[in-house]
N, C-alpha and C positions, 0 to 999 in steps of 0.2 A: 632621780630614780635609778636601781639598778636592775639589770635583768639578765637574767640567765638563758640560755639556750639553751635546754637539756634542763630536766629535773632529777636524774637518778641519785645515787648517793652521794658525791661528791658535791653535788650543788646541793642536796638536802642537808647536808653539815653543813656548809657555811652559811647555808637559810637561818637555821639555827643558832649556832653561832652569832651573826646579824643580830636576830630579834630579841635572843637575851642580853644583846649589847645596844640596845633601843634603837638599831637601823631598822625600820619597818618598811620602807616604800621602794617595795620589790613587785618585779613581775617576773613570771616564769614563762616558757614557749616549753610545750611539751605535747608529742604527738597522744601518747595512752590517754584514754578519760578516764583510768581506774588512777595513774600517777597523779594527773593533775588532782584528783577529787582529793587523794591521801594529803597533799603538801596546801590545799584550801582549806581545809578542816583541823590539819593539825597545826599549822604554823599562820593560817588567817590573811594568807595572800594572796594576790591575785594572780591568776593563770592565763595562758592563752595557748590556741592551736597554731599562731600563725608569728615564725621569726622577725618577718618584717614586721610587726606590729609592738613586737616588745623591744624591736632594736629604733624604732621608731619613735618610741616613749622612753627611752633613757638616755642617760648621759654616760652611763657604765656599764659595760656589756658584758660578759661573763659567759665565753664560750666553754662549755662542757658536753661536748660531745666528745665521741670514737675518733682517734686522727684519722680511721680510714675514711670518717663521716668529713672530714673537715672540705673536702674541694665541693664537692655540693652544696655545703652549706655558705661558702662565701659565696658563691658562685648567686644563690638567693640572696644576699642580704648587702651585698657590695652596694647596689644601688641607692640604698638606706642608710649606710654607713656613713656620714659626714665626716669632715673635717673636723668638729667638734667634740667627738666622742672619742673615749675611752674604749678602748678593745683588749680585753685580758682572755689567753689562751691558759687552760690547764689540762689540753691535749698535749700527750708524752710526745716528742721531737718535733712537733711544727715549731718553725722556727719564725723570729722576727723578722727577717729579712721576707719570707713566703708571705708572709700576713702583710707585710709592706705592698710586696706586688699586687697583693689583689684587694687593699682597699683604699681607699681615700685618704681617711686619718692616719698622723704620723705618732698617734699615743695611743702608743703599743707594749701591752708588758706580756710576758710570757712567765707562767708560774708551774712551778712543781710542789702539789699539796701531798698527803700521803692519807693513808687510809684513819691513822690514826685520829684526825680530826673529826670522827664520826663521835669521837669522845670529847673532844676540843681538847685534844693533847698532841696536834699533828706538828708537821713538824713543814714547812714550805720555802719554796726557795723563789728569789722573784727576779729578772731580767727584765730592763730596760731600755725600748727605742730610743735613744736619746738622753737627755736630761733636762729638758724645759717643759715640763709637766708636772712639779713636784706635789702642787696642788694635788692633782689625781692619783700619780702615783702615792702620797699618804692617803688618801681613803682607801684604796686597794691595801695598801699596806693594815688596815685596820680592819678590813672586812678579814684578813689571813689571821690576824693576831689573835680574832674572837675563838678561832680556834685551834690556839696555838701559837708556838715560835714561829717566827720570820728570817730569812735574813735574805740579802740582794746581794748578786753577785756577777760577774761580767757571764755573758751567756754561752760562753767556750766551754763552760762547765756545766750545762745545764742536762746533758748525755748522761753526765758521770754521776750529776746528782740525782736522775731519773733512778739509774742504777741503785742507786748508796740506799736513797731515803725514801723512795718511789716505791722502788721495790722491794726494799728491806725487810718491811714487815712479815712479808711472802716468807723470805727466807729464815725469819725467827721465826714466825709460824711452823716450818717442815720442822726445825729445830726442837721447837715446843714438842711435836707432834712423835717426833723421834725418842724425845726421852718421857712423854707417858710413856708411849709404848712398850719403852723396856723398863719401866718402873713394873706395868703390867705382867710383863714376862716375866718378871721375879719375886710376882706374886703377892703385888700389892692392887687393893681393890683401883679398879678403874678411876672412882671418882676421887678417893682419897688421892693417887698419884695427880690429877688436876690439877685438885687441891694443894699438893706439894710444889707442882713444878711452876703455877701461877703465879703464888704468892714466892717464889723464891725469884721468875725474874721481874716480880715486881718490887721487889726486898733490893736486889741487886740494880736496878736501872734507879732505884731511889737514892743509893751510895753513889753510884757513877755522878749521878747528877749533882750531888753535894756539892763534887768537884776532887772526889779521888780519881786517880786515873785508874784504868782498866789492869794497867801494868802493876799496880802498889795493891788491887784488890786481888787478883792473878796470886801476888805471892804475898798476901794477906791469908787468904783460905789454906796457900800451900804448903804442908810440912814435909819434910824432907822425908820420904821414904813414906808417905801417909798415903792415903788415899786416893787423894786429889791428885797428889804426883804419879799414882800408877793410872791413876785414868789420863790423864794430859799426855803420858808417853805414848799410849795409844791414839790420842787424834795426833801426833806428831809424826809417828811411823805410818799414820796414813796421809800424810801430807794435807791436813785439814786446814790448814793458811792457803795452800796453792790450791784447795778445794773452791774455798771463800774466791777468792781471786779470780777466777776463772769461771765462775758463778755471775760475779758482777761485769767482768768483760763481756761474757754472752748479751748480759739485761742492756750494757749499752751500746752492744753492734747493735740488737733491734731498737731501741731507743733513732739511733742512726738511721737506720734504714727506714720506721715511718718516716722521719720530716726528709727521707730524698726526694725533696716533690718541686725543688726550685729548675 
């Protein structure tokens, strides 16, 4: 069985996820009785008020809570935690080594899922205590896949990828939000410009994804002296790369600083 700690959204997509992919034999630990009642009704699992109770019926744990919730909550469930379980973290900077201190089991994976997965198009990054778990580690690997790509990578990078993929969406979102806005301002109805700017970075992440690079679409669209080129010189004179850049450095000083808890 697996179970989740926390039922907000993040665990509510991979619920989903799961159950169209016939994993059914889930419990949840969730303090709201309006949450727990939503994720009974619409996805037909089973819920509980109480952590040790659904860390105590699984074999796979699925901590989604607040990192700033995280010392509290092992702090409850350490005693429950065996040797034999499975502990997956998808709180932004706790790190494997802190989850090692405070519990028992030494199969420990540590995951970056992103928002997108609410659609099963996210994108997750997963870290590994070790390597003699592979068992576990591929059901984890498949509960990530149901909604979405994967990939595993040593956990030195898991800051940056909080940053990149974590936070990403945020920042194509201001992006998004940036150019209705001035589609608006020059007079295009609100919803039409939506309309425009949606289906165009979904038009374009569908190209990228082919397998053009950004770089060959970039001056694909661009003619010399066109349009594209008078707009590109201006996010250039505003230094809109060292904008980018210094956006994601921020995301992962704080990425950092939640998991300073060793």
């Amino acid at each position: 069985m697996t179970g989740f700690i926390g039922g907000g959204n993040m665990a509510e997509a991979l619920i989903k996820g799961m159950k169209k992919g016939g994993m059914d034999d889930i419990i949840v630990s969730e303090p709201l009785e309006a949450r727990r009642r939503h994720l009974e009704q619409g996805y037909s699992i089973r819920t509980t008020q109480s952590n040790k109770e659904a860390v105590s019926l699984c074999d796979i744990i699925i901590l989604a809570v607040k990192p700033q919730n995280m010392d509290g909550l092992l702090d409850e469930i350490a005693d429950v935690v065996t040797a034999e379980k499975t502990v997956v973290s998808i709180a932004a900077g706790i790190t494997l080594s802190f989850l090692e201190s405070r519990l028992r089991t030494k199969k420990l994976i540590r995951v970056m899922p992103n928002t997108p997965a609410l659609v099963q198009e996210g994108m997750s990054v997963m870290s590994l205590y070790g390597t003699f778990y592979e068992k576990e580690a591929a059901v984890v690997r498949g509960i990530l896949m149901s909604v979405g790509k994967v990939l595993t990578m040593p956990e030195e990078h898991m800051n940056s990828v909080t940053a990149l993929s974590g936070s990403g969406p945020g920042f194509i979102a201001l992006f998004t939000e940036a150019l209705i806005e001035s589609g608006v301002k020059m007079g295009i109805d609100g919803t039409d410009a939506v309309e425009l700017v949606v289906q165009t970075l979904l038009g374009t992440a569908k190209m990228l994804d082919s397998g053009m690079s950004p770089e060959n679409l970039r001056k694909m669209v661009t003619s010399p002296g066109g349009t594209t080129a008078a707009g590109l010189e201006v996010f250039a004179d505003r230094a809109f790369s060292g904008i980018v850049e210094d956006a994601l450095l921020a995301a992962r000083k704080r990425a950092e600083e939640l998991g300073r808890r060793e």
